[in-house]
C-alpha positions in Angstrom: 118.9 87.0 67.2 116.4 86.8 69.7 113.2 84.9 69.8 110.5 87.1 67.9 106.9 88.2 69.1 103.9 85.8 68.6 101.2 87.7 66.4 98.0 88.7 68.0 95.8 88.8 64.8 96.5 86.9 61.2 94.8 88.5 58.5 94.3 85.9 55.8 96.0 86.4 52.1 92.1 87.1 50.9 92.1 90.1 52.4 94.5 91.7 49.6 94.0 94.4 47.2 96.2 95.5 43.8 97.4 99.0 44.0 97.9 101.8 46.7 94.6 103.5 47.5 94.1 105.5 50.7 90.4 105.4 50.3 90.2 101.7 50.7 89.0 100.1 54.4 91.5 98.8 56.7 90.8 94.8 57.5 92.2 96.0 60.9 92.8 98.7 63.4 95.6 98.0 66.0 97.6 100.3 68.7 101.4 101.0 68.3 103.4 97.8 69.1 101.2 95.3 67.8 102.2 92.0 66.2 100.2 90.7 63.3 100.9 87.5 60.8 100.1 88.7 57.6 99.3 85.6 54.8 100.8 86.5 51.6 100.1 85.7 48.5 103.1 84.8 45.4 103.3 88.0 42.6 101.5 85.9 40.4 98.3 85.8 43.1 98.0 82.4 43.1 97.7 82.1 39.1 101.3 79.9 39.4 101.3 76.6 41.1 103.4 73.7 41.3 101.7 72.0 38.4 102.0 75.8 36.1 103.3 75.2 32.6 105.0 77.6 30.1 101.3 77.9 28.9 100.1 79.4 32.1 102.7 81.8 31.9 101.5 83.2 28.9 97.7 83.6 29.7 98.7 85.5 33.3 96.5 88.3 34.0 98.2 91.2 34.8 95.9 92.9 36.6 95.6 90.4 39.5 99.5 90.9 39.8 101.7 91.8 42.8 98.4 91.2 45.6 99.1 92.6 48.8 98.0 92.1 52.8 95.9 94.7 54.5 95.5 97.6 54.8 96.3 98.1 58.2 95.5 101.1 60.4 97.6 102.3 63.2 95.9 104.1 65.6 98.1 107.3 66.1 99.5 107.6 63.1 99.4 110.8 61.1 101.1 112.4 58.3 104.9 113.4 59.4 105.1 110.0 61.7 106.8 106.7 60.1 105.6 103.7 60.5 108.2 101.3 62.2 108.0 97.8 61.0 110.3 95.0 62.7 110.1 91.9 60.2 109.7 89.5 63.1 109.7 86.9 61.0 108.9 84.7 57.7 107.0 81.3 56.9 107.6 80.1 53.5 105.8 77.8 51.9 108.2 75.3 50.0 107.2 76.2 46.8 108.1 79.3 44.2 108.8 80.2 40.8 110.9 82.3 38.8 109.8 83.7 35.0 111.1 85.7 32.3 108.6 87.4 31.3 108.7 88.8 27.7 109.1 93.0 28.0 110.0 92.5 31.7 113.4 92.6 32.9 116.7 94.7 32.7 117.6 92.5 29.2 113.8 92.6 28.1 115.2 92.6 24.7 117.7 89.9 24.1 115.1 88.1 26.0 111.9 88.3 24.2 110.8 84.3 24.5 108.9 83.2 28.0 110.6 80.5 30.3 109.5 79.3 33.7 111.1 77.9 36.5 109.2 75.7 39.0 111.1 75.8 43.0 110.4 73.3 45.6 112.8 73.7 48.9 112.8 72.6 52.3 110.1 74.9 53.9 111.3 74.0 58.0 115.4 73.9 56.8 115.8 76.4 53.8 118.5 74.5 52.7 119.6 75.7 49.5 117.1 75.3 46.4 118.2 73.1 43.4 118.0 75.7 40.3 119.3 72.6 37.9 121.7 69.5 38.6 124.6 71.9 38.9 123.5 74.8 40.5 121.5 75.0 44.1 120.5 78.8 45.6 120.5 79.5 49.4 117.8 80.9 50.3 117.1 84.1 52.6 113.1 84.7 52.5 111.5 88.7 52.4 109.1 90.7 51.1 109.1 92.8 48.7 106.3 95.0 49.0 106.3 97.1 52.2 104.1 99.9 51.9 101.9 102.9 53.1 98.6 104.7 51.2 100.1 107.5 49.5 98.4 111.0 50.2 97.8 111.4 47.2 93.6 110.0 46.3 92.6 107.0 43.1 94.5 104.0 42.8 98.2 104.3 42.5 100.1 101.2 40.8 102.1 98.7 42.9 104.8 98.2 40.5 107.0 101.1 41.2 108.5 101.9 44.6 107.1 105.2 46.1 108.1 107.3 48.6 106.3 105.7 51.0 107.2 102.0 50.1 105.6 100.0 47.9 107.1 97.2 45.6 110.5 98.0 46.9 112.3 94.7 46.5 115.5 94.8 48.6 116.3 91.7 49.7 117.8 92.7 53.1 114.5 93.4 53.9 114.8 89.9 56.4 113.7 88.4 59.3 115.0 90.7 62.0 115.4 94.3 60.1 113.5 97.5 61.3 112.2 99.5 58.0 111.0 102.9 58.7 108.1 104.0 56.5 106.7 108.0 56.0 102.9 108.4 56.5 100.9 110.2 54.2 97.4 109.7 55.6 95.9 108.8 58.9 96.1 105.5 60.1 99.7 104.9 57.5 97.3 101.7 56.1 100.1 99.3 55.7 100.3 96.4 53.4 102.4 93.9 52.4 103.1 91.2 50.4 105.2 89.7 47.2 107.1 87.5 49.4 110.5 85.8 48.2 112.3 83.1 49.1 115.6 84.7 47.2 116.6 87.3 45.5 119.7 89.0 43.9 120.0 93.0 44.3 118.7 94.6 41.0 116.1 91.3 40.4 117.2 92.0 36.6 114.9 89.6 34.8 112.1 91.2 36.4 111.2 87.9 39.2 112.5 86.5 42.0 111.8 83.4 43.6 108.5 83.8 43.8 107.0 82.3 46.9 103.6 82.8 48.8 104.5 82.8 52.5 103.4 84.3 56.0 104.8 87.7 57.2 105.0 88.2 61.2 105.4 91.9 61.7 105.4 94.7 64.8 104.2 97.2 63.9 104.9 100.9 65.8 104.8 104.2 65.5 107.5 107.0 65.8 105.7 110.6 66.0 107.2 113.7 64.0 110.3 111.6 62.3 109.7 113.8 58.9 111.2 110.9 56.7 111.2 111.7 52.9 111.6 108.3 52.1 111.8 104.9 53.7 115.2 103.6 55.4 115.8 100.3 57.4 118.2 98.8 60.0 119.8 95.2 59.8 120.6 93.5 63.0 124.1 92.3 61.5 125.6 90.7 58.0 123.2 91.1 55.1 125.1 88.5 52.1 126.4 85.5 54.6 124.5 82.9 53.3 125.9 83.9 49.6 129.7 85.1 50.8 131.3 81.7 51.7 132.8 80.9 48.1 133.7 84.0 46.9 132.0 85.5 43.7 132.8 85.7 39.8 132.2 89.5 38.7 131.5 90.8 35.8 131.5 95.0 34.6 130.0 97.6 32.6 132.0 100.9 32.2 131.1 103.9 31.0 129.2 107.1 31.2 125.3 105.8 31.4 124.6 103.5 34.6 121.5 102.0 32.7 124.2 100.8 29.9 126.8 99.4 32.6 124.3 98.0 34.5 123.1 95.6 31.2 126.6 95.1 30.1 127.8 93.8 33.5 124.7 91.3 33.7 124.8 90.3 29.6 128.6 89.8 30.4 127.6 87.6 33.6 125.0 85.3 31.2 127.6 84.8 28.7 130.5 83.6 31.3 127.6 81.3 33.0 126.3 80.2 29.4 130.6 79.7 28.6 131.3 78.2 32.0 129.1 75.8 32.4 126.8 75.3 29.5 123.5 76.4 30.9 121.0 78.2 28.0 121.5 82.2 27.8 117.7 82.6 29.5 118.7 80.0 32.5 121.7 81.8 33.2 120.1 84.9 33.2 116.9 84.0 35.7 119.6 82.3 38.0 121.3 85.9 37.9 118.2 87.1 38.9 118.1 85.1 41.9 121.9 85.4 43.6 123.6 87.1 41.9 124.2 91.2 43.0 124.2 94.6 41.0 126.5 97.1 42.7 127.9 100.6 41.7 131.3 100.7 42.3 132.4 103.9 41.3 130.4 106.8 40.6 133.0 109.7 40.9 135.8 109.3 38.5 134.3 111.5 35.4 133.5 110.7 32.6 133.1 107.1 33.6 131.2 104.8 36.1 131.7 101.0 36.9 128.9 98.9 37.3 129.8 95.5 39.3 127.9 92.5 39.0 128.5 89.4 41.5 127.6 86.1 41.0 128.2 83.6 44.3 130.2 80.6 43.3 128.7 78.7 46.0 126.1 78.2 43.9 128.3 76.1 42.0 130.1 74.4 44.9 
């Protein structure tokens, strides 16, 4: 991959907001093609640190969740454009955590008690994170929340994904991808922010690895694209750093992919729990982490398959 472009502006993390808002003033006003390093706060904004207990967990405030970086206003930019975004690259910060959060998460409810994992990795090597004395995570840092101001006027949640963006949280989303994004309002106003340092593909217990980082980001314009949603390019292999072992997989089948999706991941705990003695809720965050949702058949009425992989080498 080659060498990505030095920023010419850093906006600090203080210049976040909570919730999509086209109203709101841009911290910045740049021309297509622009590099900026955006400081990111962790989901929790800052109210997790290194020294958090379960008792912080439990007095979080909800509404100073998922902060993000910006907005940003392209000049140019106007409804029927996208926004093109290359993720140049990321700077993590070596520390991160992971929660289950009690009425958060695919299996919300045979997990009602909170539980909190504190990370600490190698912020210059990424070498894989110890989760426990048996299991270590490699680690491929994103964001995930990419977004634009919806056309739409007020205050729009950041929880959901949207249309234009928002709290998509797909963990390809890596140094070195292109992400296309629909504007909705002059200028796009891009933000970003809940950065990972991993993540499996569903995030079923709700968190990832949590990790307040820097975001460097080009940021360009293509006129009249028309995109009704957003769509990215990767620059080669998306699961490399989880492939090498080869994966245990669990399945839910039937007609409902909601139920098959739980059934494959509560199948998934209970082998992990059976397997190698870790508690049901440690398993299940360390799911959360690595291990992959995938639909593997969707065609073959009355039933689907719901796939979920878990990376041995996280064993290994």
């Amino acid at each position: 991959m080659p060498a990505h472009r030095h920023a010419a502006h850093t906006i600090h993390g203080d210049h976040s907001h909570i919730g999509w808002d086209n109203a709101l003033p841009p911290v910045l006003t740049v021309a297509p093609g622009t590099t900026i390093a955006f400081e990111c706060q962790d989901a929790s904004g800052g109210q997790l640190t290194a020294a958090s207990t379960l008792a912080d967990l439990a007095k979080l405030d909800f509404g100073r969740i998922n902060p993000v970086t910006g907005p940003v206003y392209i000049d140019g930019a106007q409804p029927g454009d996208a926004v093109k975004i290359i993720l140049e690259a990321f700077t993590p910060s070596g520390f991160g955590w992971t929660a289950n959060i009690p009425g958060f998460g695919l299996l919300a409810d045979q997990f009602p008690d909170p539980a909190l994992h504190l990370w600490s990795y190698d912020k210059a090597t990424l070498t894989p994170a110890a989760f426990s004395s048996i299991a270590r995570v490699p680690l491929k840092p994103f964001a995930g929340t990419i977004g634009l101001a919806l056309a739409e006027p007020g205050v729009h949640s950041v929880v959901p994904p949207r249309r234009v963006g928002g709290n998509l949280d797909i963990r390809d989303l890596a140094a070195g991808v292109t992400l296309y994004l629909p504007v909705e309002v002059a200028g796009g106003l891009f933000s970003i922010g809940d950065t990972h340092a991993a993540q499996g593909d569903g995030e079923i217990c709700g968190t990832a690895i949590e990790s307040p980082m820097s975001a460097t980001v080009t940021l360009d314009l293509v006129k009249g694209a028309n995109l009704a949603a957003p769509r990215f390019t990767t620059p080669g292999p998306v699961t490399r750093h989880l492939d090498a072992a080869g994966y245990e997989v669990t399945t839910g089948v039937g007609p409902d992919l909601m139920v098959g999706a739980r059934e494959a991941v509560a199948r998934m705990v209970d082998l992990l729990s059976a397997t190698h003695g870790m508690a049901p809720v440690d398993a299940y965050m360390l799911c959360s982490v690595c291990g992959d949702l995938r639909i593997s058949e969707i065609v073959d009425l009355p039933n689907w398959i719901v796939s979920f992989y878990f990376p041995r080498v996280v064993f290994a």
